[in-house]
C-alpha positions as CSV (number, residue, x, y, z in Angstrom):
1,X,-14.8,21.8,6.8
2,X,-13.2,24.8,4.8
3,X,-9.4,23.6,3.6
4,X,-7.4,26.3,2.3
5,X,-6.3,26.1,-1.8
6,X,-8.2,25.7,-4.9
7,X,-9.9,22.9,-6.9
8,X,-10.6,25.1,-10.0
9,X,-13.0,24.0,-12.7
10,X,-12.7,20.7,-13.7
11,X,-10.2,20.0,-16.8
12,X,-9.0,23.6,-16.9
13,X,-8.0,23.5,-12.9
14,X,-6.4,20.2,-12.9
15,X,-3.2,20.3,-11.9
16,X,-2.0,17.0,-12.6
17,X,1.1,17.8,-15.2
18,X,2.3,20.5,-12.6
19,X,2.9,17.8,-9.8
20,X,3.9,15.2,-12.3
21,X,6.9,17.8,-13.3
22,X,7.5,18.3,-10.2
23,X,6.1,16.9,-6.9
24,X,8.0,18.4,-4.5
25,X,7.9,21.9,-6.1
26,X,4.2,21.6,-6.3
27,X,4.1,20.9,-2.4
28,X,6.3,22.9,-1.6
29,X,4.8,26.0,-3.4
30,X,1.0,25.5,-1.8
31,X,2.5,24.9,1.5
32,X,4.1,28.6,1.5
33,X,0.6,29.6,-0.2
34,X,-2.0,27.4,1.8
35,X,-0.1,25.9,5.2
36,X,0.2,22.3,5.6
37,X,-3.2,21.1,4.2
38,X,-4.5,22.4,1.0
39,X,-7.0,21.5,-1.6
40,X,-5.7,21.2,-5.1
41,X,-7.0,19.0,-8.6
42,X,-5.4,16.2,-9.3
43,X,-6.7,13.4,-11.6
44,X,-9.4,15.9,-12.3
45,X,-10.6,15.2,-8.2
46,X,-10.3,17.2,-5.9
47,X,-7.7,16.4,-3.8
48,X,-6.7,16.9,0.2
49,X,-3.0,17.3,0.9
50,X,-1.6,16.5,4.3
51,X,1.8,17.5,4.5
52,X,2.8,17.3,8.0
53,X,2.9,14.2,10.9
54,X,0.6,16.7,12.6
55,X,-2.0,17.2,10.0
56,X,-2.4,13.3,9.2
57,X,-2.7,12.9,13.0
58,X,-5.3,15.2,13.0
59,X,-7.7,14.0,10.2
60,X,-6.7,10.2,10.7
61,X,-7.7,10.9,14.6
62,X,-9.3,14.0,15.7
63,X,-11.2,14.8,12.7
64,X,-11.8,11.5,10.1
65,X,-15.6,11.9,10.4
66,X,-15.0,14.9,8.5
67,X,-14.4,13.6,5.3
68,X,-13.9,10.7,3.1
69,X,-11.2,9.3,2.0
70,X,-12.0,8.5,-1.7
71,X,-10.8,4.8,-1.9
72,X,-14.7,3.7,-2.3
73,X,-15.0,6.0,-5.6
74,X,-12.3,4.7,-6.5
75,X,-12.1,0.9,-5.8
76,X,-15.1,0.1,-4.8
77,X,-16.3,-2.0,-8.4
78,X,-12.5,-3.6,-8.4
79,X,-12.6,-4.6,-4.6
80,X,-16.4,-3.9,-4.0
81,X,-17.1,-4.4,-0.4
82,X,-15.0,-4.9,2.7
83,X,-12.9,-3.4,5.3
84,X,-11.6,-1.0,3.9
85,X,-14.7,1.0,3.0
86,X,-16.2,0.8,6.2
87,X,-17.6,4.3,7.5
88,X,-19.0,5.8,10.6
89,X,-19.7,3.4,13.2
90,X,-19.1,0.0,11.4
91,X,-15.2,0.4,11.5
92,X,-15.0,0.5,15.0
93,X,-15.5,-3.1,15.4
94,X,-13.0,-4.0,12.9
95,X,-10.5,-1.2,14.2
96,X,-10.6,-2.9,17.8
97,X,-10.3,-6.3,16.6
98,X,-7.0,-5.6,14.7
99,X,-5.5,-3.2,17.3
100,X,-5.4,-6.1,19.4
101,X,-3.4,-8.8,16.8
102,X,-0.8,-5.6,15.8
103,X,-0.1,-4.7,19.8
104,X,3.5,-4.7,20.4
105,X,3.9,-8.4,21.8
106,X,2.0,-10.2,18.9
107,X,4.3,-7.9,16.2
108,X,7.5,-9.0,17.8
109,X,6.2,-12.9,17.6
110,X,5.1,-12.3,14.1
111,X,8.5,-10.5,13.3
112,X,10.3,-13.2,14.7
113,X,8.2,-16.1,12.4
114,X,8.9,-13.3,9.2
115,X,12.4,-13.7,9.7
116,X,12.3,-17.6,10.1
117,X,10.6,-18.3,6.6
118,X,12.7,-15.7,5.1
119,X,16.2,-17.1,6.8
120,X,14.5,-20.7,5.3
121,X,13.7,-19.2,2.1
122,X,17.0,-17.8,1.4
123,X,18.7,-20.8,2.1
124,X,17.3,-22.9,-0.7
125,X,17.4,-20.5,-3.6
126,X,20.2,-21.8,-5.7
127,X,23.0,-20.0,-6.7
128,X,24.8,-19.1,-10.2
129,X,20.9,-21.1,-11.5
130,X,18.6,-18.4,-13.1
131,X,15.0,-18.7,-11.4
132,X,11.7,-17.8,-12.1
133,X,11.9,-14.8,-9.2
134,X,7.7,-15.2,-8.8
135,X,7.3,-18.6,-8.2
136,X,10.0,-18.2,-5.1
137,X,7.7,-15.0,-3.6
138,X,4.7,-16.6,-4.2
139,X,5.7,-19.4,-2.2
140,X,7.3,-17.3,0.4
141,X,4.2,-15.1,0.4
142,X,2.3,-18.4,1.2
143,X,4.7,-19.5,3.8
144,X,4.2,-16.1,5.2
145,X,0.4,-15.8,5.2
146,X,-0.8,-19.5,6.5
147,X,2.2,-18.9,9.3
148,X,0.5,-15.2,10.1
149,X,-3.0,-15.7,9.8
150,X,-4.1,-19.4,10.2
């Protein structure tokens, strides 16, 4: 798959500082250049921009066996291995397994027990009483997890 823009050479192509100045600009810019994907260096990596619903609909859907995604590079000795580095045809067991807990009747339920532990929560924070601001989310965060996924 040919994607329109330039890696250069690795160190003297990166363009890292240029988007750091300026994201925007540096979008911007290729997209007049290149259209709404282009290849640039960033990080010293070559890098895939998607700057459009339509182009992330198109390689998240129509064309994601066409590349990878560069999270197992990255994360893969920090996280090493699980869902989220699953290629080809093991994610599609996963994929269809989730798809039915996030339909739209389970979110609303799990919306509506979100808002419940945080209504809870809320209430018994003190007032005008500094607090240790991580010990309240981790217990929410707990609250939240057992009531979501137990």
């Amino acid at each position: 798959m040919n994607v329109p823009g330039r890696a250069g050479y690795s160190l003297l192509g990166d363009e890292s500082l240029e988007f750091w100045r300026g994201p925007r600009a540096y979008i911007e810019k290729r997209c007049v250049l290149y259209g709404h994907v282009f290849l640039g260096r960033i990080l010293n990596k070559p890098t895939v921009f998607l700057t459009s619903s339509r182009a992330v609909k198109e390689a998240l859907n129509e064309k994601s066996d066409n590349f990878s995604m560069g999270y197992r590079e990255f994360m893969f000795e920090l996280f090493e291995e699980n869902l989220i580095f699953l290629e080809g045809d093991a994610w599609q067991v996963p994929r269809d397994m989730l798809y039915q807990v996030f339909n739209n009747d389970n979110l609303s339920q799990s919306m509506d027990i979100c808002k419940q532990l945080i209504s809870n929560h809320t209430k018994e924070i003190p007032l005008r009483i500094p607090l240790v601001a991580y010990q309240h989310f981790k217990v929410l965060t707990t609250q939240l997890s057992i009531n979501l996924f137990l």
